[in-house]
C-alpha positions in Angstrom: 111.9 88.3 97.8 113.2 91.7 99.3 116.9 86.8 102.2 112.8 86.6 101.5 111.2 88.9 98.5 113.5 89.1 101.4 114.8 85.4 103.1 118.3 84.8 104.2 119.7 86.1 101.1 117.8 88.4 99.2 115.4 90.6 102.0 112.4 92.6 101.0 111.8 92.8 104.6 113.7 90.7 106.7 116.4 93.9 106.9 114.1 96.2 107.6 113.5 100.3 108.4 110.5 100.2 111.2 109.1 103.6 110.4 105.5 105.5 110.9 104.2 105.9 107.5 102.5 109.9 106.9 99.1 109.8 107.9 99.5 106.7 110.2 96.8 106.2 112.8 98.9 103.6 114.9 100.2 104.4 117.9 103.5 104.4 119.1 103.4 101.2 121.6 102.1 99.0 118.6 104.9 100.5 116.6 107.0 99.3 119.4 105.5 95.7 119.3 106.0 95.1 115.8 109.7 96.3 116.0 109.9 94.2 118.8 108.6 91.0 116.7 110.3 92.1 113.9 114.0 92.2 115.8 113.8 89.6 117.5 113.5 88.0 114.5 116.3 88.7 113.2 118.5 88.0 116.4 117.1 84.5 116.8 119.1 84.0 113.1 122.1 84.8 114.6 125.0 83.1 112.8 128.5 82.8 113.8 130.7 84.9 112.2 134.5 85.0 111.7 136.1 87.6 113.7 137.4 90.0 110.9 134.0 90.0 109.2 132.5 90.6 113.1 134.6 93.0 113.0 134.2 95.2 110.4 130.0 94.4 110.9 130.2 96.4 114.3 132.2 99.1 112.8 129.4 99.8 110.7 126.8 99.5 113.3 129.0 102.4 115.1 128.7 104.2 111.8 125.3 104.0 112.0 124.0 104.8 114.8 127.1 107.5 114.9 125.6 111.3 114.0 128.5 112.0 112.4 127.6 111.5 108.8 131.7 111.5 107.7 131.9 108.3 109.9 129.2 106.8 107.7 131.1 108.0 104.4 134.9 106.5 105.5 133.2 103.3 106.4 131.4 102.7 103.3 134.5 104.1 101.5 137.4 101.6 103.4 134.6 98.6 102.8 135.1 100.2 98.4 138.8 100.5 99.2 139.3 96.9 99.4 137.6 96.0 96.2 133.7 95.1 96.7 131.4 96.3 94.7 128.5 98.1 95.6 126.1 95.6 94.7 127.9 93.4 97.4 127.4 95.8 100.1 124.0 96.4 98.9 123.3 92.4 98.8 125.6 91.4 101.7 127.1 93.7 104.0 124.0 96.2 104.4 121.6 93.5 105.0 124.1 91.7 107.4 124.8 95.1 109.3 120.9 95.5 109.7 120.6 92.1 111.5 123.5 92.9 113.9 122.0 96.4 115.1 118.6 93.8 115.4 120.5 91.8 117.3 122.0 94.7 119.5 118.2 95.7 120.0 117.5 92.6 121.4 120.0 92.4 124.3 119.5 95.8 125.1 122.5 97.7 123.6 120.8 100.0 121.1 117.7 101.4 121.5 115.0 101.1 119.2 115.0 104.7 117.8 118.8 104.1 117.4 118.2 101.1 115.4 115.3 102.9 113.5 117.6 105.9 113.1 120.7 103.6 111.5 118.1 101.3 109.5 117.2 104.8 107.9 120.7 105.6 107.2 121.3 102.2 105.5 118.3 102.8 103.0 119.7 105.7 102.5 122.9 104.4 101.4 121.6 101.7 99.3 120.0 104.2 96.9 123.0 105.9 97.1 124.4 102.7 96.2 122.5 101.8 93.5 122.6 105.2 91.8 126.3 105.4 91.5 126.2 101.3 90.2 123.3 101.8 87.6 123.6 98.0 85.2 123.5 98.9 81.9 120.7 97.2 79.6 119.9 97.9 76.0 116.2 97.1 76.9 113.6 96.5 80.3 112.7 93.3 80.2 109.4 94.5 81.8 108.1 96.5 84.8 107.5 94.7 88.8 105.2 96.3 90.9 106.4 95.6 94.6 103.9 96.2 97.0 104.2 96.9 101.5 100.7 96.4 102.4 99.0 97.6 106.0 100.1 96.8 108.4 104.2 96.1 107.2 106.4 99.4 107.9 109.6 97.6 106.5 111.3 99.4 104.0 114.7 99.2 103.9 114.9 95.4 102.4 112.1 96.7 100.1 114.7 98.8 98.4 117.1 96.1 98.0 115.0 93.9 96.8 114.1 96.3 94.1 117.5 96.6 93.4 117.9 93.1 92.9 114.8 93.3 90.3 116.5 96.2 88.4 119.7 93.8 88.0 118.0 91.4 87.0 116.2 93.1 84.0 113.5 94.7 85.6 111.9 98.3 86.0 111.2 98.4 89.1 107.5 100.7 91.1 107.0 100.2 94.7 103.9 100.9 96.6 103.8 101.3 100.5 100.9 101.2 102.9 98.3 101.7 99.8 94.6 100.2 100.2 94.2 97.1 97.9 92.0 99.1 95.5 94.8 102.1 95.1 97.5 99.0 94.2 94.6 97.1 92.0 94.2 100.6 89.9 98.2 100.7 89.3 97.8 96.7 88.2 94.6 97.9 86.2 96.2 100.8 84.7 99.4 99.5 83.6 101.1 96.1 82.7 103.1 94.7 85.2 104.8 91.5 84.5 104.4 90.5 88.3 103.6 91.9 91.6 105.7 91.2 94.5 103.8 91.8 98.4 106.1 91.4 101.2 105.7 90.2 104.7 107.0 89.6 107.8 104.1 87.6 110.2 100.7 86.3 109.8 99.2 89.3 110.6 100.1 91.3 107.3 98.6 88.1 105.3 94.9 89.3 105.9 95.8 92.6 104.3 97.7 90.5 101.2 94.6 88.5 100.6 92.8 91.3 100.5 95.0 92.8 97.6 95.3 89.9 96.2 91.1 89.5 95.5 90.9 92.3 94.5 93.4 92.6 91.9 91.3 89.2 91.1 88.3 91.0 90.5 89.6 94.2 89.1 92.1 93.3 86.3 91.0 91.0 83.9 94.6 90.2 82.9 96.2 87.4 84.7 98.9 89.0 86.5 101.6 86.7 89.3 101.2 87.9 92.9 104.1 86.8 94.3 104.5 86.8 98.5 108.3 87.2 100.3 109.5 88.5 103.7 110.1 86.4 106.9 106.7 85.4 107.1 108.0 82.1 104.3 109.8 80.7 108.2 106.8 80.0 109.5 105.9 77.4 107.1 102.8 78.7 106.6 100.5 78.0 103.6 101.4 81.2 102.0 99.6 80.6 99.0 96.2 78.7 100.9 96.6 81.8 103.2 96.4 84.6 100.6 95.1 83.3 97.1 98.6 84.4 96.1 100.4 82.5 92.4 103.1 81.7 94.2 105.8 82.6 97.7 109.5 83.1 97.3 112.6 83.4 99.4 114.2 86.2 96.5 113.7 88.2 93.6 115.6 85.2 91.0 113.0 82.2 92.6 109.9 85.0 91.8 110.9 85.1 88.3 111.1 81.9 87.5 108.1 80.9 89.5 106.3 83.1 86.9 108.5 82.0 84.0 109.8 85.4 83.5 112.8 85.4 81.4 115.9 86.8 83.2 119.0 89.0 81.8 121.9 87.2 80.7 123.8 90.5 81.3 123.0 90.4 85.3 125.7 90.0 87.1 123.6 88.0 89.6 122.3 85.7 86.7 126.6 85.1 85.8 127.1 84.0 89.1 124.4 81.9 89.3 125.6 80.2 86.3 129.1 79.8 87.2 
């Protein structure tokens, strides 16, 4: 919602971190499998790409698979130096770099604890990011809960999808690898104006049903569930599938699919308009 609640151009999970959460009972060649899946997935939407913008994307994937953290810095800062904003790398450049190292995966150039190393480093520079390019609001428009249920161990598009919910006018709590009735006592205890679950195959929709009945059953407040992720190219039923409100390829489609009013101020929202 996160490309999809992450799609092609807004990923909650399309652009993802493959990580073992704490406390994980899953072993390491299912971990495998689903970063296999998940990869391949994202080398199969390989796009052509002009050759300075190739470019560039490989000397990032250098960078982050490099162990050199200065090599990470003077990349991020010559990509500054000629005048995009961080919320372009964040939207763009990070997401697009995270594809290529899927892609490098694929064909056997990178290992996958390379790629899961780099994806980690990305994350960690899109809260950098997004903490040195706060948008300034006079007021929260209201608070999403976005949710990465069992199985999923994507997080890196989660985090810029919740970026793209904060610049849109929304406070932003993320919950990862919770049981539905840990996330149903968040919706119960607080009012969210929608909750967002991502996914990336069929496999994670059990678990979203799941959530989804029993935030049903829990909360007597109608609240959206919204589902993203990669799982929306598989022209599934998402919403038969899950009991879900509605599925969206990005944060903007989940908001108005709920009829949530969106900040004039975003910067997202201005270049929508023009």
């Amino acid at each position: 919602m996160a490309g999809h609640l992450s799609g092609r151009g807004d990923p909650m999970t399309q652009y993802s971190k493959l990580s073992v959460q704490p406390g994980s009972t899953m072993q390491d060649a299912e971990v495998k499998m689903l970063a296999a899946r998940a990869l391949s997935v994202l080398a199969s939407k390989a796009t052509p790409r002009p050759a300075g913008v190739q470019q560039h994307l490989e000397a990032l994937c250098d960078a982050y698979t490099s162990p050199d953290e200065d090599e990470r810095h003077d990349a991020i800062l010559r990509i500054r130096q000629e005048g995009i904003a961080p919320r372009d790398i964040i939207t763009h450049i990070i997401p697009e770099t995270a594809r290529l190292l899927g892609i490098h995966w694929a064909n056997d150039t990178l290992s996958f604890s390379e790629v899961s190393i780099a994806a980690a480093r990305l994350q960690e520079t899109v809260r950098a990011l997004a903490a040195k390019d706060q948008v300034k609001r006079h007021e929260s428009l209201g608070t999403v809960l976005l949710v990465v249920p069992r199985p999923e161990h994507h997080t890196l598009g989660l985090f810029v999808a919740a970026d793209r919910f904060r610049r849109l006018g929304y406070e932003v709590d993320i919950s990862v690898s919770q049981h539905p009735c840990q996330i149903s006592d968040r919706v119960l205890a607080r009012r969210y104006a929608m909750v967002g679950a991502t996914a990336s195959s069929r496999r994670t929709l059990a678990s979203i049903k799941d959530l989804v009945d029993s935030v049903r059953a829990r909360v007597p407040r109608k609240v959206k569930v919204v589902v993203g992720g990669s799982v929306l190219d598989q022209k599934l039923d998402i919403v038969a599938l899950t009991g879900a409100d509605y599925s969206a390829p990005d944060a903007q489609s989940a908001l108005k699919l709920c009829g949530l009013t969106i900040s004039q101020d975003s910067p997202l929202e201005r270049t929508t308009a023009n």
